[in-house]
C-alpha positions in Angstrom: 4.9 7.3 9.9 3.5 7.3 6.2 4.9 4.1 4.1 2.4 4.0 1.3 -0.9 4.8 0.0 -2.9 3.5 -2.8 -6.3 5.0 -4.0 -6.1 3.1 -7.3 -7.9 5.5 -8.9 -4.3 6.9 -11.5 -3.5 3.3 -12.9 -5.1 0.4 -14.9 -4.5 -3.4 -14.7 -1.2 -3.1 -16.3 -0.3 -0.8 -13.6 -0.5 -3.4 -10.2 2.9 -5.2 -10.4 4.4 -1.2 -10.8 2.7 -0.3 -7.8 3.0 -3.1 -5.4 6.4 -5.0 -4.4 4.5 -8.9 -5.6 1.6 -9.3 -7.5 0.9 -13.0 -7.3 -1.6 -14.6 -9.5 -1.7 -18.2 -8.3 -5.4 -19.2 -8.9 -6.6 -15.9 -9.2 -7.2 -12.5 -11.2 -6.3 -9.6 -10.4 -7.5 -6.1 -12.3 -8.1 -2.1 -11.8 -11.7 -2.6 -11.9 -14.3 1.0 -11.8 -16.0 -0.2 -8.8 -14.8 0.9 -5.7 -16.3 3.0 -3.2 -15.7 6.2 -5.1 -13.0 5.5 -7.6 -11.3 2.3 -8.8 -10.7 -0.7 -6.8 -8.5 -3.8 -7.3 -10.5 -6.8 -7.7 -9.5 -10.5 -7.1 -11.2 -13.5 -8.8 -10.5 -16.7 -7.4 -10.6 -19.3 -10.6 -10.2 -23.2 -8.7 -10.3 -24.5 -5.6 -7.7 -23.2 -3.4 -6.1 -20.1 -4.2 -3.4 -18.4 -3.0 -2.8 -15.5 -5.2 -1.9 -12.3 -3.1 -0.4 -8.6 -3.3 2.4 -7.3 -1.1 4.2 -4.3 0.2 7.6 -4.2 1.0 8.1 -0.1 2.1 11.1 1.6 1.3 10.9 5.3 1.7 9.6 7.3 4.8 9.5 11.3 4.1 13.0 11.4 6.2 14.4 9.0 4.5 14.9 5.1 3.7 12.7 3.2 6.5 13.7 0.8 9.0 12.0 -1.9 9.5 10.4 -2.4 13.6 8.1 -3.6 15.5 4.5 -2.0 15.2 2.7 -0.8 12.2 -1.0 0.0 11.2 -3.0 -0.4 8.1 -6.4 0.0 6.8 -8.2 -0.5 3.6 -11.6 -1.0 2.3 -12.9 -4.1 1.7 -15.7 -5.9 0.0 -16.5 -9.8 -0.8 -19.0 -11.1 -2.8 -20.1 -14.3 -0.9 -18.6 -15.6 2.9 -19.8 -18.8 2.4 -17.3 -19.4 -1.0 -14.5 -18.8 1.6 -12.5 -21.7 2.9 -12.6 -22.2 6.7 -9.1 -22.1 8.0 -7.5 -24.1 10.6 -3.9 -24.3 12.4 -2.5 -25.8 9.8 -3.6 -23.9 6.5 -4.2 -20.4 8.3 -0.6 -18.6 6.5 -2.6 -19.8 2.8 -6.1 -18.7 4.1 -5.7 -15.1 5.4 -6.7 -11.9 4.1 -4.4 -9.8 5.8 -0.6 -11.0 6.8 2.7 -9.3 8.3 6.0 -10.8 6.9 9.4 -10.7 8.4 11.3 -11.4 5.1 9.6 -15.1 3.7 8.1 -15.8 7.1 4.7 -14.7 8.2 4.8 -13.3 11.9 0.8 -13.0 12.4 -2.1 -13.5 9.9 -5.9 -12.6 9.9 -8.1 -14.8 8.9 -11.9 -14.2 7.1 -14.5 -16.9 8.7 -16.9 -17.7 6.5 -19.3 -16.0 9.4 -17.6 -13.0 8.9 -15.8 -12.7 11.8 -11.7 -12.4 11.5 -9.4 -15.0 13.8 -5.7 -13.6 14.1 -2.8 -16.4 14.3 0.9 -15.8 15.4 3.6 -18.0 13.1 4.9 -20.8 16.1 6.0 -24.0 14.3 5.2 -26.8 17.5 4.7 -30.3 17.2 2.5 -32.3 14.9 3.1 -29.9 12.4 1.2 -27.3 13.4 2.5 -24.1 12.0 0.4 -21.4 13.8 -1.0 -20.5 17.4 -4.6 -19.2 18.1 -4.8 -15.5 19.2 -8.9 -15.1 19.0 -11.6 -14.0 17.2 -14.0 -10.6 16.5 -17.0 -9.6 17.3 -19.4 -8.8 14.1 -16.7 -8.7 11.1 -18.4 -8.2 7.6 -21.2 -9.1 5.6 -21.5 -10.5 2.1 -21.4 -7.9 -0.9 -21.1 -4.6 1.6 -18.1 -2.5 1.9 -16.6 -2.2 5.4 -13.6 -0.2 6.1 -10.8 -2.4 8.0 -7.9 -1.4 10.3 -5.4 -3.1 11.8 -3.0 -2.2 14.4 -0.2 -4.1 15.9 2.7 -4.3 18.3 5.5 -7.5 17.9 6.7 -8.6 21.3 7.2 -12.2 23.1 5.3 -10.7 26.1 4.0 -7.3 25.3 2.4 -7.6 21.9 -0.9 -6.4 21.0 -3.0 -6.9 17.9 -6.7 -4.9 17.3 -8.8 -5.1 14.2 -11.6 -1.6 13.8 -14.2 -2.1 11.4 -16.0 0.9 10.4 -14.3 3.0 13.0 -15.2 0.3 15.8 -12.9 -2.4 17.8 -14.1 -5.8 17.0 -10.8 -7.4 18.5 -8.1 -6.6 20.7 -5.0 -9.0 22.0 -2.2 -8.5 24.5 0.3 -10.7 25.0 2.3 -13.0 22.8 2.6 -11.7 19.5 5.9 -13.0 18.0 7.3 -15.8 15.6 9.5 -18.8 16.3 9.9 -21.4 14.1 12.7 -24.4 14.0 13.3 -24.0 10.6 13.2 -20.1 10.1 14.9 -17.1 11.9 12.7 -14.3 13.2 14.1 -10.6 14.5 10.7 -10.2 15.1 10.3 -6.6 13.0 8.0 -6.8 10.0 9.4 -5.7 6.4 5.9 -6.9 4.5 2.4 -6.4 4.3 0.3 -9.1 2.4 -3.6 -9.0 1.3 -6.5 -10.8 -0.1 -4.9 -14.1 0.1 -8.3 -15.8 1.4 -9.1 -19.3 -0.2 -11.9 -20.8 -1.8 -13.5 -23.8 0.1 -14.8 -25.3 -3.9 -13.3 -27.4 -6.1 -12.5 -26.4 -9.9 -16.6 -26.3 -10.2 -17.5 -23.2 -8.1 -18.4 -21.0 -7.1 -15.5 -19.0 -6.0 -15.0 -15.6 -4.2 -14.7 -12.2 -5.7 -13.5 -9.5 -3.2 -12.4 -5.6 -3.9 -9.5 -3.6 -2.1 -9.0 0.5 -2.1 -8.5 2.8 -0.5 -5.6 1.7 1.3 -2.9 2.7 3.9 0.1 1.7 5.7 2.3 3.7 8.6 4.6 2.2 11.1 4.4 3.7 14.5 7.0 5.7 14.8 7.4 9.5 14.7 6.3 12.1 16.7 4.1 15.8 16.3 2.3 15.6 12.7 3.5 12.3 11.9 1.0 9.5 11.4 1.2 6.8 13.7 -2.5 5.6 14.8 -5.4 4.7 13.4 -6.2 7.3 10.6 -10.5 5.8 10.4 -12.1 5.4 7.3 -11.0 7.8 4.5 -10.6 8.0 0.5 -7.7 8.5 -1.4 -7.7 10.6 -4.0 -5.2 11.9 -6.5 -4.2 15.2 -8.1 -2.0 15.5 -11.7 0.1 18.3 -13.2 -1.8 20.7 -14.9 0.7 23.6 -15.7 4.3 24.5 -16.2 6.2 25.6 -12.5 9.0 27.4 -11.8 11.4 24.7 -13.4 11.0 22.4 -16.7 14.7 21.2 -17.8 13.2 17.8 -18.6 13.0 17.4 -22.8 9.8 17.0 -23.4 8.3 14.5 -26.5 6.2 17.0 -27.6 4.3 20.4 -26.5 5.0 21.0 -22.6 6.3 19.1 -20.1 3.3 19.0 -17.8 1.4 17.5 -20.9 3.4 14.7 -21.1 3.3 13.4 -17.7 -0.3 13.5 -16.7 -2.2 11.0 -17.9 -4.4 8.4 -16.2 -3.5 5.8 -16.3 0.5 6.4 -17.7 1.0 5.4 -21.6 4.5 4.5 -21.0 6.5 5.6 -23.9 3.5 7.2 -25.8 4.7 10.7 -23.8 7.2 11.2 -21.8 9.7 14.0 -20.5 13.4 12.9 -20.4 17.1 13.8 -19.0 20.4 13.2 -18.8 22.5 15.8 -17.1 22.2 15.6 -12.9 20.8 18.5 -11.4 17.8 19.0 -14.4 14.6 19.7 -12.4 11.2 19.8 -13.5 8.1 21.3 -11.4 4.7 21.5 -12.1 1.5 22.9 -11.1 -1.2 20.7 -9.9 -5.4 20.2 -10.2 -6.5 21.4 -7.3 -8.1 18.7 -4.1 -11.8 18.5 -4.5 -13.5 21.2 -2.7 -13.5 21.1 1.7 -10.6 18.2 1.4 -9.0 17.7 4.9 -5.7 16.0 4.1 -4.2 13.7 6.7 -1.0 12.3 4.8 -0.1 12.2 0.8 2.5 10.8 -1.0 4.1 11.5 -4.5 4.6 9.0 -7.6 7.1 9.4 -10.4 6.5 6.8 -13.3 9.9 6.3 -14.6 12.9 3.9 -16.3 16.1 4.2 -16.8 17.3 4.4 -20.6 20.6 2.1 -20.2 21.8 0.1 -17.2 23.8 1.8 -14.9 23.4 4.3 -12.6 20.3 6.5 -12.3 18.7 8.4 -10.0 15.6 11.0 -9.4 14.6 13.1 -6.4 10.7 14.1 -6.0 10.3 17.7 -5.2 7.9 19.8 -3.2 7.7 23.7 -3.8 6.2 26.1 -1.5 6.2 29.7 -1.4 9.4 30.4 -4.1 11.8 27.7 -1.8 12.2 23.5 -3.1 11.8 21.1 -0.9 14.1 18.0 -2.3 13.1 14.4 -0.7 15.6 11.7 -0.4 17.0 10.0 -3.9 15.3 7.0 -5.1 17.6 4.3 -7.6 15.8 3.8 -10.7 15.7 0.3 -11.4 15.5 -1.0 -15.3 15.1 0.1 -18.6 12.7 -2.9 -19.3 9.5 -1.5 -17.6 8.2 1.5 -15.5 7.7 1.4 -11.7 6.5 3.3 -9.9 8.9 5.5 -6.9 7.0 6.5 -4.4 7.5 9.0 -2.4 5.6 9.1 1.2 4.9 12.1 3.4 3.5 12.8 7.0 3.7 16.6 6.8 4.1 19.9 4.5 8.0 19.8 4.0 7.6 23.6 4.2 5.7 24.0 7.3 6.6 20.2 9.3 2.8 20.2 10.4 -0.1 18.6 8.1 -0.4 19.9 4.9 -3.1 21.7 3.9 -6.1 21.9 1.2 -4.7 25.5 0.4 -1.3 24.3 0.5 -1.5 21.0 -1.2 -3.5 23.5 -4.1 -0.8 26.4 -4.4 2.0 24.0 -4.4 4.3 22.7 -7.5 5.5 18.7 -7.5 8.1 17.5 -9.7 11.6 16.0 -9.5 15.4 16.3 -10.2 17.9 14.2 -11.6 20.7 13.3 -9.1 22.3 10.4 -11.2 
């Protein structure tokens, strides 16, 4: 089942913490840069020694509705690194700071890859035991990655005390699989064993404040549970870009007030200019709908989401629903709390099929569709 995407190609820098749940900058920079494998990616610089900076997910919405957290999940994003050997080995002990992937069950990591300075990945399960020791060994891959080349990454996985599984693809190939013991325990932390968090690029650097210090890029990223039947994503979706479309002409509803000129025109740029344009509403019930740019030519879509950049004018209640239109009926998706007037965020709005149709959408479709949104509160 579809929980988020992310082809960072529609924001800037400004734009991370309104997209992702934690953007944490601990040692490290984080930007939109133009450099990823067709569009923009998000780059980390490590600045000293050890760093833990990171970015996170926390999912909220499926296309049914709000998501409950389980057991299994898959992701997969590209990846690139500028040097293995600036990366710092990890151990037991330091593999939660040292990993470049992580699954979280609230504040407590459950399992953790780790990026050798040989390229190969180890996977660790969270099992506090004696001496300290904070982690138990799962393995390692074959062949991982090499320095300063893009490799598409995938990892799938099943929490369970006896049952569990873990596999890493790279490039559409399995470099490690594990059956068995996947769970956390922990003395000082309690563990339902689901997941409710996805972490990334929290590798290390094994120099002091002198250097030199990894630089590694992310896009192109994706992350189901799996769950769901027919349509519905819930396996390994291979390596894939992720593209995005914007309004490009008044639909069959525009009760939003715009700033100026049309609606359409104030809600498309790339990246968003905040207040600079906007569309606004107070009453419930005011819908806008737009046409779209049409997918690049011979697209095959797999799964899509929506995004509505929005705030609230005054605290209180607010509320928006995204929209889908198909053939003259609306398609309304579940309503999404809007959370401050201080800043934008993003609400995202996942899908594993055509809401008209319940099978996966199509390049026609997707082109002769309207997106937009209502106000519910």
């Amino acid at each position: 089942m579809n929980l988020f995407l992310d082809g960072m190609g529609h924001y800037a820098t400004a734009g991370i913490d309104k997209k992702y749940t934690v953007l944490n900058t601990t040692n490290a920079t984080f930007t939109i840069a133009a450099e990823g494998r067709f569009n923009n990616a998000l780059k980390k610089v490590c600045s000293t020694g050890v760093s833990t900076g990171y970015v996170e997910v926390a999912p909220l919405m499926t296309q049914t509705g709000v998501w409950t957290p389980n057991a299994s999940g898959v992701q997969g994003f590209a990846f690139k690194i500028d040097d293995l050997d600036t990366v710092l080995e990890a151990t037991q002990g330091n593999a939660a700071l040292c990993n470049l992937f992580s699954i979280y069950e609230g504040v407590g990591w459950i399992l953790a890859v780790v990026l050798n300075p040989n390229g190969t990945f180890s996977v660790y399960r969270h099992h506090e035991g004696g001496f300290g020791i904070g982690s138990v060994y799962l393995g390692s891959s074959v062949q991982g990655l090499r320095s300063n080349v893009w490799s598409y990454l995938e990892f799938k996985w099943t929490i369970h005390d006896s049952a569990g599984s873990f596999k890493i693809r790279v490039n559409n190939v399995e470099v490690f699989s594990f059956t068995g013991d996947t769970s956390a325990s922990s003395a000082s932390q309690s563990f339902t064993n689901v997941w409710n968090v996805t972490r990334y690029l929290q590798l290390a650097s094994n120099a002091g404040g002198g250097g030199p210090h990894p630089t590694m890029w992310m896009c192109d990223a994706y992350l189901l549970d799996q769950a769901g039947s027919g349509d519905e994503a819930r396996d390994f979706l291979g390596d894939g870009a992720f593209d995005y479309i914007i309004p490009d002409g008044i639909g069959n509803d525009d009760g939003f007030t715009p700033l100026a000129g049309d609606n359409w025109e104030n809600v498309e740029e790339v990246p968003p200019d905040d207040d600079t344009t906007y569309v606004s509403a107070t009453a419930p019930s005011t819908r806008d709908s737009h046409t779209m740019s049409n997918l690049p030519a011979g697209t095959v879509p797999i799964i899509f989401q929506t995004l509505i950049y929005a705030r609230k004018e005054t605290e209180g209640a607010a509320g928006i629903k995204p929209t889908y239109r198909e053939a003259g009926v609306t398609y309304d998706a579940n309503e999404q709390g809007i959370a401050t007037p201080d800043a934008y965020r993003y609400i995202i709005q996942p899908y594993d099929t055509n809401p008209a149709t319940s099978a996966t959408i199509t390049e026609a479709e997707v082109n002769a569709g309207e997106f937009g949104y209502v106000k519910e509160s």
